[in-house]
C-alpha angles and dihedrals in degrees: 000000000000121000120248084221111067120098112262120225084233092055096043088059087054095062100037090051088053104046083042091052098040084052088042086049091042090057099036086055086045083051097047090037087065101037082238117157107234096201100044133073117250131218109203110208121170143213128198127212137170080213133042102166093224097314111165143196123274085029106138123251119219142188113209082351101301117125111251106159144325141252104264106176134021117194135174121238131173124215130188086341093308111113105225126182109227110204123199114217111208099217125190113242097224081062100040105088088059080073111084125187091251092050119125129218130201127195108228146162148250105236123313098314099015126133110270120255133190120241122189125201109209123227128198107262127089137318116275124245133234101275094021116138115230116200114251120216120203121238103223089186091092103034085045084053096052097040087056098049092060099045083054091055090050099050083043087051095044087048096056095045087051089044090054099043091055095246121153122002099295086054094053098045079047099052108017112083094197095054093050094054094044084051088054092045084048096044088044086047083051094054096041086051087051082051102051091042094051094047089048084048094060085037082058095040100037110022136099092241116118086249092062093043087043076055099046107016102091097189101043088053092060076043094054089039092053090049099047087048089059090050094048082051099050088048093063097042091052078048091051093050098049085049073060107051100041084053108097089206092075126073085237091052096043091057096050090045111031108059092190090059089050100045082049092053083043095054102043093049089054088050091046083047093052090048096051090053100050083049085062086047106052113008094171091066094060102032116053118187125190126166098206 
């Protein structure tokens, strides 16, 4: 008679197959966990970085931005009294020789909030080994970005706080009341002058006043122009005489300037005057006839 007891072969598979698939689906989801490729070979490189601006473990790793790995381990390490984090970056061998000793990476980021990512530029010398340090370079794009952004804040800060004190002229018109309104008076007397000048401008353009036929009479404005240009003319030539006259060489200017040369004209016309009367006078005493 058997005992119901005893362990039966079927049951024992069972058992066998389960533990055998709860260990098989442990490892497949530490696998996964760490975007690890369960069928390739894997080269392991570091960087090291006093900074890794929030870089985590399992982020891919890319060259030329195609995934070739992930970041597998971060550690802390201290050298010469400076505390630095070591990553490992879990490469696939069938990408690894893409890697070369003189390669840079760079930690970035996908978009503005994204998780971070490491990109490697490739050189020209040999292929890294597994445990080689590569150099990292920092992207300053992102932490550029940031640091703008609040420098900006501060200066929009310090403006409103100017703005609500009453300091500088946008405070004032702001917070003084009288100034507001005199803003306003200056900015309605603006318009009203816009206005004025573009009606005298239609006035000019459009009206029956000499300006608007000087604007759009062709020929009285040669005419204007001619006339303009005589009297421009007669206007040097008056300032040329007077140059004359105001020179003593001339008659003209000796007689303005030397007083003895005009007393002597003066005085000979009034003798030729007195002549030419007494001429008049007694014509007999001058003018003498005889006929023979």
């Amino acid at each position: 008679m058997k005992n119901p007891n005893a362990l039966k072969w079927s049951d024992l598979k069972t058992g066998i197959f389960f533990v055998f698939g709860v260990c098989f689906a442990a490892y497949m989801g530490l696998v996964i966990g760490k975007n690890s490729n369960l069928f390739t070979g894997v080269t392991n490189i570091k960087i090291l970085s006093s900074d890794v601006q929030s870089l985590a473990e399992n982020n891919f790793v890319s060259v030329s931005g195609k995934k070739i790995g992930t970041v597998s381990k971060m550690d802390f390490e201290r050298r010469n009294g400076t505390l630095f984090v070591v990553a490992t970056l879990r490469l696939k061998n069938e990408f690894a020789h893409l890697v070369t000793k003189d390669a840079r990476a760079t930690i970035k980021s996908l978009g503005i909030l994204g998780d971070k990512y490491v990109d490697i530029k490739t050189g020209k010398a040999a292929a890294v080994n597994d445990g080689d340090f590569i150099s990292l370079e920092t992207e300053d794009g992102m932490a550029n970005l940031t640091a703008s952004a609040n420098n900006a804040f501060v200066k929009i800060n310090e403006l409103l706080d100017h703005l609500n004190s009453g300091k500088g002229m946008a405070g004032r018109l702001i917070s003084d009341e009288k100034m507001g309104s005199e803003l306003a008076e200056t900015i309605n007397s603006l318009k009203t002058t816009t206005a004025e000048l573009s009606t005298l401008t239609k006035k000019a353009s459009h009206g029956d006043g000499l300006l608007p036929r000087l604007l759009n009479d062709k020929a009285l404005a040669e005419n204007s122009s001619e006339t303009i240009e005589r009297l421009n003319q007669a206007a040097l030539k008056t300032e040329t005489l007077i140059t004359k006259l105001s020179n003593d060489n001339g008659t003209l200017g000796q007689l303005s300037s030397n007083p003895a040369l005009y007393n002597n004209l003066s005085r000979t016309l009034s003798s030729l005057d007195s002549v030419l009367v007494d001429l008049k006078a007694n014509p007999k005493r001058y003018v003498k006839f005889s006929l023979f």
